[in-house]
The first five atom37 places (N, CA, C, CB, O) and aatype in JSON, in Angstrom:
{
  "aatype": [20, 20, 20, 20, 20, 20, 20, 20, 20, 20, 20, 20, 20, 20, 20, 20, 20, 20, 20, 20, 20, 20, 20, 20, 20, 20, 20, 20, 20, 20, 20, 20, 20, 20, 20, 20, 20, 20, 20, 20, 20, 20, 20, 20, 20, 20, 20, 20, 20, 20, 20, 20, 20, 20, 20, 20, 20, 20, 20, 20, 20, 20, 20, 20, 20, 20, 20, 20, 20, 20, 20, 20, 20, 20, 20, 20, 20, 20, 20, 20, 20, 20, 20, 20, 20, 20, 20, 20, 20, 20, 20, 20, 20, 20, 20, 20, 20, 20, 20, 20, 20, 20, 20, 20, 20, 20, 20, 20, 20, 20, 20, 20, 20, 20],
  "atom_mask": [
    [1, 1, 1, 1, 1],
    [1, 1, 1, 1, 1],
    [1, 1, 1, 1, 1],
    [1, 1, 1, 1, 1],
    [1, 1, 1, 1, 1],
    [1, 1, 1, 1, 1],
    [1, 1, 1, 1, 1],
    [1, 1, 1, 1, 1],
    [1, 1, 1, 1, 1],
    [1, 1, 1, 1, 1],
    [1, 1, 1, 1, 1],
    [1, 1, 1, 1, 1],
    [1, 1, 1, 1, 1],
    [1, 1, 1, 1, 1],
    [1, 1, 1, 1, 1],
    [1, 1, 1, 1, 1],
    [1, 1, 1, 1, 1],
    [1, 1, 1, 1, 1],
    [1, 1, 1, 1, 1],
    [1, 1, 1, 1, 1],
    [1, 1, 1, 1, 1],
    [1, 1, 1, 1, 1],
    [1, 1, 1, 1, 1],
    [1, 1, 1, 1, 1],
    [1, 1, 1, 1, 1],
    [1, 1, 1, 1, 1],
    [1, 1, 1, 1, 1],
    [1, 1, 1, 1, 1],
    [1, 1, 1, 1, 1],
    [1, 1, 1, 1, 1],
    [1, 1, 1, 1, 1],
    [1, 1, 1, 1, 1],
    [1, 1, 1, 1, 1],
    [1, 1, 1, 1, 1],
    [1, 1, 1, 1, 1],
    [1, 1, 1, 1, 1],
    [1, 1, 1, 1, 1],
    [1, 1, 1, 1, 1],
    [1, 1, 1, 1, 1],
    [1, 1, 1, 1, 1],
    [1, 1, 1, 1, 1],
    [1, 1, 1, 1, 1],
    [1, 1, 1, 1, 1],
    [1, 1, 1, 1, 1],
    [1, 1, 1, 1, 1],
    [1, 1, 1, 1, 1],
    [1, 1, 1, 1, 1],
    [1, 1, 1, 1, 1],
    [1, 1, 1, 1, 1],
    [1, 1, 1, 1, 1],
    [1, 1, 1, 1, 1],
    [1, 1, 1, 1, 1],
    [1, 1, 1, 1, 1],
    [1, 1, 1, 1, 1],
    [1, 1, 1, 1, 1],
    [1, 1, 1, 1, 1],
    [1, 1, 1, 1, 1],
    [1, 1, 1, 1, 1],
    [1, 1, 1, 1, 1],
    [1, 1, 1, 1, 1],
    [1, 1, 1, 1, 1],
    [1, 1, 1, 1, 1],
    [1, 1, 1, 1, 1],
    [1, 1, 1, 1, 1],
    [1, 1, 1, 1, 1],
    [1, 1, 1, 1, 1],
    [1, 1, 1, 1, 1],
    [1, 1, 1, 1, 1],
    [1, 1, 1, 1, 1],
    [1, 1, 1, 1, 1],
    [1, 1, 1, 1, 1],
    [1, 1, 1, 1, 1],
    [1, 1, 1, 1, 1],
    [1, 1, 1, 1, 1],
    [1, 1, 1, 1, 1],
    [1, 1, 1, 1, 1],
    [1, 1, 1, 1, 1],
    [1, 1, 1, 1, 1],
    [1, 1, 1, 1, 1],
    [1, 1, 1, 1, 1],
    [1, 1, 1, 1, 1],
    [1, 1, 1, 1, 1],
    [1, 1, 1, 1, 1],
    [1, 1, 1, 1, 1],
    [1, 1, 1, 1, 1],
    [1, 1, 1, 1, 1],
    [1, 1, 1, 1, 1],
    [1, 1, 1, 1, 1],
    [1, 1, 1, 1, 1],
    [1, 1, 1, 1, 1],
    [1, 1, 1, 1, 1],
    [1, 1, 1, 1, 1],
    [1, 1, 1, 1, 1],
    [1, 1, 1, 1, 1],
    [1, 1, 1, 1, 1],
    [1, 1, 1, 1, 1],
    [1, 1, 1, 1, 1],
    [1, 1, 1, 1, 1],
    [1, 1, 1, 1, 1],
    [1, 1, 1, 1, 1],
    [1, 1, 1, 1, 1],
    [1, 1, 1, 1, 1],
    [1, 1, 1, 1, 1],
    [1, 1, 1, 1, 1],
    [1, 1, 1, 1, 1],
    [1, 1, 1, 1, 1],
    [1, 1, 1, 1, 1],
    [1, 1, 1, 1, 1],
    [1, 1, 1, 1, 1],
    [1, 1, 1, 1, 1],
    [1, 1, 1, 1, 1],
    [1, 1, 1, 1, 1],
    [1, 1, 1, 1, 1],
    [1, 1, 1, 1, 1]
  ],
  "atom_positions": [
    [[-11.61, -14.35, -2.17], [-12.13, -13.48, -1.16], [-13.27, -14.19, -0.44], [-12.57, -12.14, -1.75], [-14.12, -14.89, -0.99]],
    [[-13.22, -13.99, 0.43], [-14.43, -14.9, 1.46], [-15.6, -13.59, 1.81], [-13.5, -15.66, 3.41], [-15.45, -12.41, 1.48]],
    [[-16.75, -14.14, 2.54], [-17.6, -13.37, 2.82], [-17.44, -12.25, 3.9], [-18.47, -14.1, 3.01], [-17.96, -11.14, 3.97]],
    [[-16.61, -12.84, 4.66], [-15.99, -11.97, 5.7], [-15.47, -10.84, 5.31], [-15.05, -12.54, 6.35], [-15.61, -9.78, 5.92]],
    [[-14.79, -11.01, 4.18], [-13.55, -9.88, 3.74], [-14.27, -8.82, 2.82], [-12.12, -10.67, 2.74], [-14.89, -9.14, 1.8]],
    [[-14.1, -7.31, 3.36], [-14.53, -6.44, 2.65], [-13.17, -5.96, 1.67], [-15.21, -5.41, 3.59], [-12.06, -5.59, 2.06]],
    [[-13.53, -6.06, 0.7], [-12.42, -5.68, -0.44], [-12.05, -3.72, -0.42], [-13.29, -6.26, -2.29], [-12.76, -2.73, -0.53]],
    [[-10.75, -3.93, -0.25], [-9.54, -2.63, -0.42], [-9.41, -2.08, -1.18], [-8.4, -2.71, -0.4], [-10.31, -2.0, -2.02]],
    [[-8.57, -1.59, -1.28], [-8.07, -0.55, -2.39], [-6.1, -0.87, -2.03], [-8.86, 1.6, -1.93], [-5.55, -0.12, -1.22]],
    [[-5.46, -1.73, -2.56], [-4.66, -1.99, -2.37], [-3.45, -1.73, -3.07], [-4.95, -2.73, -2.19], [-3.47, -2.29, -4.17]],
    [[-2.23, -1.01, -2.83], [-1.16, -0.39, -4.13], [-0.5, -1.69, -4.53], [0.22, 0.91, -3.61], [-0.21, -2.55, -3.7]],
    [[-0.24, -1.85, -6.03], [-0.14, -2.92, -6.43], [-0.94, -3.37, -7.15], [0.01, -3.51, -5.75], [-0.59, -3.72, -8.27]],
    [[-2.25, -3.5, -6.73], [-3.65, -4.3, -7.4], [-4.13, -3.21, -8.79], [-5.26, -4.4, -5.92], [-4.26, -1.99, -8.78]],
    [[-4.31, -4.2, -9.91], [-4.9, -3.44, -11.2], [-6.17, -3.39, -10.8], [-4.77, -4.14, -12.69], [-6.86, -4.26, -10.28]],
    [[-6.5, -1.89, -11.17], [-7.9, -2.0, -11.17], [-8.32, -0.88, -12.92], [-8.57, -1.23, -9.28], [-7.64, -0.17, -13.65]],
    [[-9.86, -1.34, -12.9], [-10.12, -0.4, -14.1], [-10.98, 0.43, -13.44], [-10.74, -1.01, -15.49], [-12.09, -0.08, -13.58]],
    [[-11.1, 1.52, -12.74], [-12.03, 2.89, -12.75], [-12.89, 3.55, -13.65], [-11.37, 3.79, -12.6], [-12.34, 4.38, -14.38]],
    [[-13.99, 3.41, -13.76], [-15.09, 4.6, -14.37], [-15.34, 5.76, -13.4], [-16.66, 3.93, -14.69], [-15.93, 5.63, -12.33]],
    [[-14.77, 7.06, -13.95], [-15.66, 8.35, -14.01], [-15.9, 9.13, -14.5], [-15.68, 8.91, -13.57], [-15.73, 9.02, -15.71]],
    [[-16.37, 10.24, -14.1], [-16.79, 11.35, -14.78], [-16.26, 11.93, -15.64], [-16.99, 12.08, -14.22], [-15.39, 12.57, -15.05]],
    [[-16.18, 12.18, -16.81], [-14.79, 13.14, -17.76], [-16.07, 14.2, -18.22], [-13.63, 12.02, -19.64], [-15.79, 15.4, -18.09]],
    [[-17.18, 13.95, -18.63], [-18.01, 15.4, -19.01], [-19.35, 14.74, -18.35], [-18.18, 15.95, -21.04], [-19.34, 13.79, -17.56]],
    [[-20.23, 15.27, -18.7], [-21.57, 15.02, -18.3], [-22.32, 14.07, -18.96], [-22.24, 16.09, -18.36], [-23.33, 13.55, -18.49]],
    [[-21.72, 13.75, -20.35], [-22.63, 12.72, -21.65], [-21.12, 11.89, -21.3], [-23.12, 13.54, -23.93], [-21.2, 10.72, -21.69]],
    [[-20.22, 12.09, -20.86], [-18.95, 10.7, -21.75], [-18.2, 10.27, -19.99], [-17.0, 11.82, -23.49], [-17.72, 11.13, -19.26]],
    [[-18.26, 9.01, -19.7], [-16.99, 8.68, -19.01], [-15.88, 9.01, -19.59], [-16.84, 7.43, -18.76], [-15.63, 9.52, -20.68]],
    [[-14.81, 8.41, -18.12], [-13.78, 7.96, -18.42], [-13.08, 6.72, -17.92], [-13.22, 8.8, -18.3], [-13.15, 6.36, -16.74]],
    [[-12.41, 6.1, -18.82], [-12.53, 4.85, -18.01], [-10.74, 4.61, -18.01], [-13.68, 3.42, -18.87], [-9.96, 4.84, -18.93]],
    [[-10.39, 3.96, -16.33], [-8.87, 4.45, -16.22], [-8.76, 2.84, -16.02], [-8.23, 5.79, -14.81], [-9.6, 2.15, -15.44]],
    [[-7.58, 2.39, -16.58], [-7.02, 1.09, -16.21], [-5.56, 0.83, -15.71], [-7.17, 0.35, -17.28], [-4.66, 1.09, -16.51]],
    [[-5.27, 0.39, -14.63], [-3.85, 0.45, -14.17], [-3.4, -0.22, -13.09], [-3.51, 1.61, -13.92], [-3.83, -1.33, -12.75]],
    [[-2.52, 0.41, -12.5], [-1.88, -0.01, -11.3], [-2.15, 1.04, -9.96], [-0.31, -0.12, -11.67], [-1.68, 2.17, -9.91]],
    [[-2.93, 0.48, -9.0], [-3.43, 1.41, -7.75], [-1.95, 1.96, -7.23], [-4.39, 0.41, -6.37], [-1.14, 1.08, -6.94]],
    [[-1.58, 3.23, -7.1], [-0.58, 3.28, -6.46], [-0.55, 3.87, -4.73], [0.14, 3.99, -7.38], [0.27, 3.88, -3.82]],
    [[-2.23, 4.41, -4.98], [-2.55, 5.07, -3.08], [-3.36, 6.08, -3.38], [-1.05, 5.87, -1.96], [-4.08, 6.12, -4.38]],
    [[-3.25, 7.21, -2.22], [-3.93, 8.02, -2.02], [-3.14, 9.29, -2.35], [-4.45, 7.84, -0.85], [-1.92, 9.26, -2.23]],
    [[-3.8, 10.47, -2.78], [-3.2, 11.63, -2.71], [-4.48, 12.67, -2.74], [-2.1, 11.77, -3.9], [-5.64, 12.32, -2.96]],
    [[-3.99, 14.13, -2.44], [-4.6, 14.92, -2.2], [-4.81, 15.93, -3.99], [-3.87, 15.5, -0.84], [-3.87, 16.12, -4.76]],
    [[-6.02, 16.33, -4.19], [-6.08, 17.57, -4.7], [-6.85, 19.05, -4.15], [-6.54, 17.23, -5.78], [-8.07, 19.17, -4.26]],
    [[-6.17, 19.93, -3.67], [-6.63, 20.84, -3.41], [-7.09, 20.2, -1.71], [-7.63, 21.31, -4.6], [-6.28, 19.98, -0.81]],
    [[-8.3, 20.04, -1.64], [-9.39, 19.58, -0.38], [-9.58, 18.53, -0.4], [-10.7, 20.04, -0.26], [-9.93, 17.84, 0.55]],
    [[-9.32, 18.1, -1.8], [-10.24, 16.34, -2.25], [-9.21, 15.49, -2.57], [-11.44, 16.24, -3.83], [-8.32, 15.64, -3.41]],
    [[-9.56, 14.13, -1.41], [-8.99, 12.81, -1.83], [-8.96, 12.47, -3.32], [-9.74, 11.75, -1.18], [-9.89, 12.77, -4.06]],
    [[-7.84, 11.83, -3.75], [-7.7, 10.95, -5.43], [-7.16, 10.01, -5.01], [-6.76, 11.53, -6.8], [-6.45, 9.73, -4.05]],
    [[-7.74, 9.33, -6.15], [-7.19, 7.72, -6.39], [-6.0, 8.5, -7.75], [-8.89, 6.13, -7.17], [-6.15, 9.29, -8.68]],
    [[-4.69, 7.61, -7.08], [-3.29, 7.21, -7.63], [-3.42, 5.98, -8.75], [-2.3, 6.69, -6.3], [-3.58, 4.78, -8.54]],
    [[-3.29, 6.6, -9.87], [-3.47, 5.16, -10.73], [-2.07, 5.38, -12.11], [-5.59, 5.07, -11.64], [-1.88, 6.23, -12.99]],
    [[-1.36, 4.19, -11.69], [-0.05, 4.52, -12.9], [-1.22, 3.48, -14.15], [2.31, 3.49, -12.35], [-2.01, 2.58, -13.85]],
    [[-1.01, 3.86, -15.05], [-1.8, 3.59, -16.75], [-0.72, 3.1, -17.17], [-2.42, 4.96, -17.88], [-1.04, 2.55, -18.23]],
    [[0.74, 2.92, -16.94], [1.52, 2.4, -17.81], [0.76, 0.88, -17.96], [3.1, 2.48, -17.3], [0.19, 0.33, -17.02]],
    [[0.85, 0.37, -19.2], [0.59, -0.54, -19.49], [1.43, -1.83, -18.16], [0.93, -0.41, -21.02], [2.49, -1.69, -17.55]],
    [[0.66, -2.74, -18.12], [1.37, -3.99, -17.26], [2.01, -5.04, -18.32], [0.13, -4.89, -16.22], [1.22, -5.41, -19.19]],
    [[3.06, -5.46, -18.38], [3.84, -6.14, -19.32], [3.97, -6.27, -21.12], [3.59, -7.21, -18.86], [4.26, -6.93, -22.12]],
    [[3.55, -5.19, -20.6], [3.71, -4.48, -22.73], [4.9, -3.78, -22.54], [2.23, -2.96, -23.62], [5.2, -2.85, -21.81]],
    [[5.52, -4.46, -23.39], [6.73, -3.0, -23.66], [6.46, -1.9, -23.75], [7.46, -2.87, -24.77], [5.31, -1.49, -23.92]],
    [[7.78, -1.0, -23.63], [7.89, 0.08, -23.31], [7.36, 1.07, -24.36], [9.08, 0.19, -22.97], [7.86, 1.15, -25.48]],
    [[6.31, 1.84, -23.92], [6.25, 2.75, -25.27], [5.37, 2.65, -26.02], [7.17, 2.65, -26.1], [5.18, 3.37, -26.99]],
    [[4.41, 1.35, -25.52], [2.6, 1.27, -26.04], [1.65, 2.68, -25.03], [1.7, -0.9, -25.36], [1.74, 3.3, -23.97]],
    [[0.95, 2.59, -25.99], [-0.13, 3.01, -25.57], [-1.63, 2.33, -25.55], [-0.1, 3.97, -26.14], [-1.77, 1.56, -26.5]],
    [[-2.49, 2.41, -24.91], [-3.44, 1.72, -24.64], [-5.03, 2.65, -24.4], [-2.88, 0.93, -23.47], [-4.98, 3.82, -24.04]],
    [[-6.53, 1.87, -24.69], [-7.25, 2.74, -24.38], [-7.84, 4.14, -24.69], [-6.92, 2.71, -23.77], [-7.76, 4.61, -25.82]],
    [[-8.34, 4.68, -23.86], [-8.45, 6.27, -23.91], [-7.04, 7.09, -24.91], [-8.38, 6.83, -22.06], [-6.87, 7.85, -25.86]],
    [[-6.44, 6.45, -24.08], [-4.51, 7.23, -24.07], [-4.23, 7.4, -25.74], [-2.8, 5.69, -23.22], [-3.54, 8.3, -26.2]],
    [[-4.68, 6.7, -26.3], [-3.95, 6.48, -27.96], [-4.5, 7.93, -28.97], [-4.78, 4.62, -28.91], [-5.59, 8.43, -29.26]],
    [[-2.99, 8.25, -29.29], [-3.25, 9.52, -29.64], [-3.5, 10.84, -28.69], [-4.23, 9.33, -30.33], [-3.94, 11.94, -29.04]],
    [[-3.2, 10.53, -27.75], [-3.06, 11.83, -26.86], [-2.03, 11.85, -26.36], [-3.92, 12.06, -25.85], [-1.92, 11.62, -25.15]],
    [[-0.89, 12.17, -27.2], [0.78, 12.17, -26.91], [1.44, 11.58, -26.31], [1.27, 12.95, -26.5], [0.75, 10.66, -25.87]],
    [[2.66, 11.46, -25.88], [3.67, 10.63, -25.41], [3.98, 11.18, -23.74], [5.04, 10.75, -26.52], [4.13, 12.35, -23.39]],
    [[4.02, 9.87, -22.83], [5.05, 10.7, -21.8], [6.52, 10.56, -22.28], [4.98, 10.07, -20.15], [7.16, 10.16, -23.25]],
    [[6.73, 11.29, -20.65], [7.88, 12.02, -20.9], [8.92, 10.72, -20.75], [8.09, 13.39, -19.82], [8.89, 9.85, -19.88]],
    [[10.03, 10.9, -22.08], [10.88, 9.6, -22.13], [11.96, 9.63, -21.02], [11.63, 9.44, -23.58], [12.34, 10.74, -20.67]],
    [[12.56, 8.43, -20.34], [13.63, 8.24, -19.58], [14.89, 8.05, -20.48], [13.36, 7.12, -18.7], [14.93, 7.72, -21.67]],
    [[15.71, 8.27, -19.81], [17.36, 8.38, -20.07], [17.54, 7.26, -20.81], [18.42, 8.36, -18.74], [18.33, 7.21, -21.76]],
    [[16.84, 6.33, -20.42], [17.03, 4.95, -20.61], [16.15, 4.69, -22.44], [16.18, 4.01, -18.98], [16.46, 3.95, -23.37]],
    [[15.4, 5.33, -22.33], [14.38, 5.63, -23.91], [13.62, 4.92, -23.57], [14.8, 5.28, -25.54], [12.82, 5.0, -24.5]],
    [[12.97, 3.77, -22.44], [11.48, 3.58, -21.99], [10.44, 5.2, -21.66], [11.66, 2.58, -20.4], [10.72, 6.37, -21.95]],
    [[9.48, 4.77, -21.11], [8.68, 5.42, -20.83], [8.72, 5.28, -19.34], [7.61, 5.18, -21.52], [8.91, 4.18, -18.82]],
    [[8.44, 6.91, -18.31], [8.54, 6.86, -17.22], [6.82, 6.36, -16.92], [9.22, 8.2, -16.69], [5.93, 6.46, -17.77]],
    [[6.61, 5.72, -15.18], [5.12, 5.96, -15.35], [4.16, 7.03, -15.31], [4.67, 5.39, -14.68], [4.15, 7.96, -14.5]],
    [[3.13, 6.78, -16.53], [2.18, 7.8, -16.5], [1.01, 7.45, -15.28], [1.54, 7.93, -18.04], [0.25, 6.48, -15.28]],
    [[1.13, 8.69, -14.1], [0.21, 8.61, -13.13], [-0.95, 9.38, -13.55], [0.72, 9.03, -11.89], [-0.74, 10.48, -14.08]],
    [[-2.1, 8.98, -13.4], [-3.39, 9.72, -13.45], [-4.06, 9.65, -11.75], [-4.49, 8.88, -14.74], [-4.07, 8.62, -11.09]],
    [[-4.62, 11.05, -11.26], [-5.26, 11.07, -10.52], [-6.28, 11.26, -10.29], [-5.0, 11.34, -10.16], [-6.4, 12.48, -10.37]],
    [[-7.54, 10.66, -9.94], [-8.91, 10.54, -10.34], [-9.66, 11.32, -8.69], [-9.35, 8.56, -10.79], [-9.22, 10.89, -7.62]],
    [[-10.33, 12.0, -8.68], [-10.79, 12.52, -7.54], [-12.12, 11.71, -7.09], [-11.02, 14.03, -7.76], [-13.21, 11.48, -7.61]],
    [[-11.64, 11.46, -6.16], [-12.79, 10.39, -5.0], [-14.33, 10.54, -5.87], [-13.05, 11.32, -2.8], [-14.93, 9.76, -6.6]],
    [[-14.61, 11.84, -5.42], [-15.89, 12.27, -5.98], [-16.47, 11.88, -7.31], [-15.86, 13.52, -6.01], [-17.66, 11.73, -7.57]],
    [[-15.22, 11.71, -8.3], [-15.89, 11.72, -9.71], [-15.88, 10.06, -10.2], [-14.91, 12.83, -10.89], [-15.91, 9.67, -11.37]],
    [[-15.84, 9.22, -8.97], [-15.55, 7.5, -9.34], [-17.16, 7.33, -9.41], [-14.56, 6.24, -7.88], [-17.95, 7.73, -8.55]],
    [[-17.59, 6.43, -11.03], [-18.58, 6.24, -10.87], [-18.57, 4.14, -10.29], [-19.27, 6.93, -12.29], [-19.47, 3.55, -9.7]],
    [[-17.62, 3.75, -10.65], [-17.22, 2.18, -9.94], [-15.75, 1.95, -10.24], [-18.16, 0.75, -10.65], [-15.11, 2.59, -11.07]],
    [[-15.36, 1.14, -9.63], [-13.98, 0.31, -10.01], [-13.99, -1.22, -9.87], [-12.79, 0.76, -9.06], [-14.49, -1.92, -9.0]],
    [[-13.33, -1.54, -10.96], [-13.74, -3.42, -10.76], [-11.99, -3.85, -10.87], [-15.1, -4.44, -12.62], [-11.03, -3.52, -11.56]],
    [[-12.26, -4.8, -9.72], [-10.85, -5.53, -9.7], [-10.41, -6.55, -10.65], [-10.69, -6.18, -8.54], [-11.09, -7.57, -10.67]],
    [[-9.4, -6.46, -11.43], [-8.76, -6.96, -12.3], [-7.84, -7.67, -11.86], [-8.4, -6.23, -13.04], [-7.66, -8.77, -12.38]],
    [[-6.97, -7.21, -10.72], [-5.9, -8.05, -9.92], [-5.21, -8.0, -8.57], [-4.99, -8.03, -10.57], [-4.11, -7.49, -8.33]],
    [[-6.04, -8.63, -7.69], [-5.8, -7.85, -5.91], [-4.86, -8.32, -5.52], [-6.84, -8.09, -4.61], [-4.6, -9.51, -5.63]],
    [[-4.37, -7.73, -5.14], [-2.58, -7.81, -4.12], [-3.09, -7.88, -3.15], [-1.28, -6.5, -3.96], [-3.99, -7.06, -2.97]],
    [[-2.75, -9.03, -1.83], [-2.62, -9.23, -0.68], [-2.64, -7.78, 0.22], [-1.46, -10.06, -0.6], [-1.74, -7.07, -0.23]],
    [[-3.18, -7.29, 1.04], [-2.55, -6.58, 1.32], [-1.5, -6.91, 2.65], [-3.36, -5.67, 1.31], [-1.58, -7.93, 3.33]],
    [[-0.61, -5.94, 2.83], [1.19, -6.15, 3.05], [0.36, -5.94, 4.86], [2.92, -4.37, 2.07], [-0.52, -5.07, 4.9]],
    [[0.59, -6.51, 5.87], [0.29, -6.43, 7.32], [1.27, -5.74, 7.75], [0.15, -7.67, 8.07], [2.28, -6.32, 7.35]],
    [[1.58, -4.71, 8.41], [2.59, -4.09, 9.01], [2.96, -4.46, 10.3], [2.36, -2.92, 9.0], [2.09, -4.39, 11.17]],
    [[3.95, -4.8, 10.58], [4.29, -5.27, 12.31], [4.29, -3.77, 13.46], [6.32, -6.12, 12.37], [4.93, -2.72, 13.52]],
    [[3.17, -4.45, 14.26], [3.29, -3.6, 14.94], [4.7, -3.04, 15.49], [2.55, -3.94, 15.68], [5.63, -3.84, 15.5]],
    [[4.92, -1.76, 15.94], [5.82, -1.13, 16.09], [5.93, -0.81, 17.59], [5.75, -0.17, 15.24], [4.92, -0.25, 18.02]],
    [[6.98, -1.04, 18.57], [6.55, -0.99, 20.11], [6.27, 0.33, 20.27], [7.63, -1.46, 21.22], [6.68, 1.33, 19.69]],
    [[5.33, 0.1, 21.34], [4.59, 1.84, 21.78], [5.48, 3.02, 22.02], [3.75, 1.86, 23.32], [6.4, 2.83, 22.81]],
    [[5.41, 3.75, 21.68], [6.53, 5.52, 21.53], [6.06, 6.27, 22.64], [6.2, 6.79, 19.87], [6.71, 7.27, 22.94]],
    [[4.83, 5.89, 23.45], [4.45, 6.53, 24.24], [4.73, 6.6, 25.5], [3.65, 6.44, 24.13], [4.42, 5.6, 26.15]],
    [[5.38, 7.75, 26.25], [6.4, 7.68, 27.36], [5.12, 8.33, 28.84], [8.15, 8.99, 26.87], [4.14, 9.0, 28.52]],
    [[5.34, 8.04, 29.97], [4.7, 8.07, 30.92], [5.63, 8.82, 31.51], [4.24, 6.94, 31.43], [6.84, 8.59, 31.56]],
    [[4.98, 9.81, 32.02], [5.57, 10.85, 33.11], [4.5, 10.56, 34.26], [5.61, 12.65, 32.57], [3.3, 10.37, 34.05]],
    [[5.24, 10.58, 35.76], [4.9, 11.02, 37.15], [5.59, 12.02, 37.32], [5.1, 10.12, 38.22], [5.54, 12.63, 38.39]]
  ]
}
């Protein structure tokens, strides 16, 4: 990253998140950024926790001992998404930044009437 470049929030990129879980205890989330979503009024950070190249069916972290997701057809594990609300991030440190993807502009949709 150069000085120029203000760092993203990019889907793809691992990051580990600290926030709020009570008033005395974080929580600390490690994963895969997947975007943005809404709760209620308030922005969240999208974070899948499935482990990154551990087989199927570890658990990791916080997570151990606080039950299983829900199994696929297949008998892996589907991903477990956690959504963290904007407000309650006390930092996030990058573990692994993905490029982000440039979109080609798209020709203008915008039609001119006389």
């Amino acid at each position: 990253m150069t000085k120029e470049t203000v760092p993203k929030l990019t889907p793809g990129s691992r990051y580990r998140v600290m926030s709020m879980m009570t008033r005395d205890e974080p929580l600390e989330t490690e994963g895969t950024f997947k975007g943005y979503s809404m709760v209620g009024n308030i922005d969240a950070l999208v974070i899948d926790t499935t482990p990154k190249g551990k087989g199927k069916g570890k658990e990791t972290g916080k997570e151990k001992g606080k039950g299983k997701g829900k199994q696929a057809k297949g008998g892996g594990e589907e991903e477990q998404l956690r959504l963290i609300p904007t407000q309650m991030v006390i930092f996030i440190e990058i573990l692994d930044q993905v490029e982000e993807k440039k979109e080609e502009e798209e020709a203008s949709t915008s039609r001119y009437y006389m």
